[in-house]
C-alpha positions in Angstrom: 0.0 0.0 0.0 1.2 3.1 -1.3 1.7 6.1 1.4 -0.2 9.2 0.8 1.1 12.5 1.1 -1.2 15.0 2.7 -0.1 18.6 2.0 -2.8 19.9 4.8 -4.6 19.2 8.0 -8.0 19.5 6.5 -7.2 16.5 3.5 -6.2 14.5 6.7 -9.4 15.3 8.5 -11.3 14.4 5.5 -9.8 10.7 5.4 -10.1 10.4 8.7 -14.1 11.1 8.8 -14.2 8.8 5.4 -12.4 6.0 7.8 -14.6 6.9 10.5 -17.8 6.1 8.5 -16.9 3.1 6.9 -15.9 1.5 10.4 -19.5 3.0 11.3 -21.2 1.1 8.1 -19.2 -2.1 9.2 -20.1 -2.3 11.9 -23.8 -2.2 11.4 -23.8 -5.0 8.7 -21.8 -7.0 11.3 -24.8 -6.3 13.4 -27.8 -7.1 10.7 -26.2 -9.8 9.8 -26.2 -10.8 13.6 -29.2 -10.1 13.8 -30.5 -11.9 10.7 -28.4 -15.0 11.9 -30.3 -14.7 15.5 -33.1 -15.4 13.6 -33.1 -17.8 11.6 -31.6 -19.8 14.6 -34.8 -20.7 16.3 -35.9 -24.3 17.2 -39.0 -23.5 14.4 -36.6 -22.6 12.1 -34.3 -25.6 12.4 -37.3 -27.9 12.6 -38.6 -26.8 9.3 -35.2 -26.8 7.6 -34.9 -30.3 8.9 -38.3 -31.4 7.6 -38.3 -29.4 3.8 -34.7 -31.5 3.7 -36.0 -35.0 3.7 -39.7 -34.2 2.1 -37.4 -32.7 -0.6 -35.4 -35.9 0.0 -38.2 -39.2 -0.5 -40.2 -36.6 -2.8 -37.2 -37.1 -5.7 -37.3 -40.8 -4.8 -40.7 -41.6 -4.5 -40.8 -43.7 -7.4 -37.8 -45.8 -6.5 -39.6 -46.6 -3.3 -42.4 -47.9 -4.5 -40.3 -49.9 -7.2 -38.8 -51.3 -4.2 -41.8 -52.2 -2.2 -44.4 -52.9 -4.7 -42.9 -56.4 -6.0 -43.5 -57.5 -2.2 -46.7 -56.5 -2.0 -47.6 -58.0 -5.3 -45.6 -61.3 -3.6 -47.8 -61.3 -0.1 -50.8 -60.7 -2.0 -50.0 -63.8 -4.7 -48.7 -66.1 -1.4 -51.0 -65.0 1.1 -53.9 -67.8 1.8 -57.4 -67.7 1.3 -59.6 -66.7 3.7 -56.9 -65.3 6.4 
């Protein structure tokens, strides 16, 4: 970083206040995003997440499952004895 050659005190006073804001600005996105964080981390929150993970989950493999289980259901149905 290159150093920057002030030729008076008001160009110093200038950066400084520049500096000053943007510390200002940083400091409230750190707390938004805080904030933001805060709450998405509630037990509701988590609980849903969880839940929309595996619907999203055994909805994309819903035909596989029943590929899987409908042959032994066909099977008990075929082996299964009359009148139980």
């Amino acid at each position: 970083m290159e150093r920057k050659k002030y030729s008076s005190y008001a160009e110093i006073e200038r950066d400084l206040e520049i500096l000053k804001l943007e510390k200002e600005i940083n400091y409230q996105k750190l707390v938004l995003s805080f904030q933001k964080t805060k709450e998405s981390i509630t037990p509701q929150n988590i609980v849903n997440g969880f839940i929309s993970s595996y619907t999203d989950y055994f909805s994309n493999s819903y035909v596989k499952i029943i590929q899987t289980i409908l042959p032994y259901v066909i099977g008990w149905f075929i082996n299964r004895k009359r009148g139980d």
